[in-house]
Residue, then its C-alpha position, 0 to 999 in steps of 0.5 A: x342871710x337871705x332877704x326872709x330872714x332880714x330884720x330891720x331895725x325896728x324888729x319887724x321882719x322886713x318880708x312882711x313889710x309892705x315897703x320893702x315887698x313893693x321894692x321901695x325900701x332897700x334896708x334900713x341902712x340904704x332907705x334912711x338918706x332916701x327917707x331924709x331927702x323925700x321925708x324930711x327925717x330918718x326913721x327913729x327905730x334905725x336912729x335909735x338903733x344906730x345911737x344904743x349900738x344894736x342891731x334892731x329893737x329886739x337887740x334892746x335892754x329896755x323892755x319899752x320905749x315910746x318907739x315900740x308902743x308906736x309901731x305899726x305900719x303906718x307909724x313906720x316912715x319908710x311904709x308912710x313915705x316910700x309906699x303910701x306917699x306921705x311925706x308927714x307934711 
């Protein structure tokens, strides 16, 4: 599949994605020990993901969850710390 169609974990195409246009974010596999070492904390939508065993929020029975009435791009700790800089200190 090509990099156009990937979806992270967080249901967001990730060609739309500012953090991983700008080469800081290489997945949300490869990203989460980055953003834990520079962070401090992985991302929630991946942790999630990983916990319910699907591949990303639109894979998820439940219709609403705190993590997707938070989404956006600021929200998103790859987006805030690899891109922006922010290390939520």
């Amino acid at each position: 599949m090509s990099d156009n169609h990937e979806i992270g974990a967080c249901g967001s195409a990730c060609y739309i994605c500012l953090s991983k246009e700008s080469g800081a974010c290489q997945g949300c596999e490869k990203s989460q020990p980055l953003l834990i070492e520079k962070a401090g904390y992985g991302c929630p939508f991946y942790e999630c993901a990983r916990r319910l065993d699907v591949a990303n929020c639109l894979r998820c029975e439940k219709r609403s969850c705190d993590l997707k009435r938070g989404l956006s791009k600021g929200y998103c700790p790859a987006y805030t710390c690899l891109v922006v800089g922010d290390t939520g200190a």
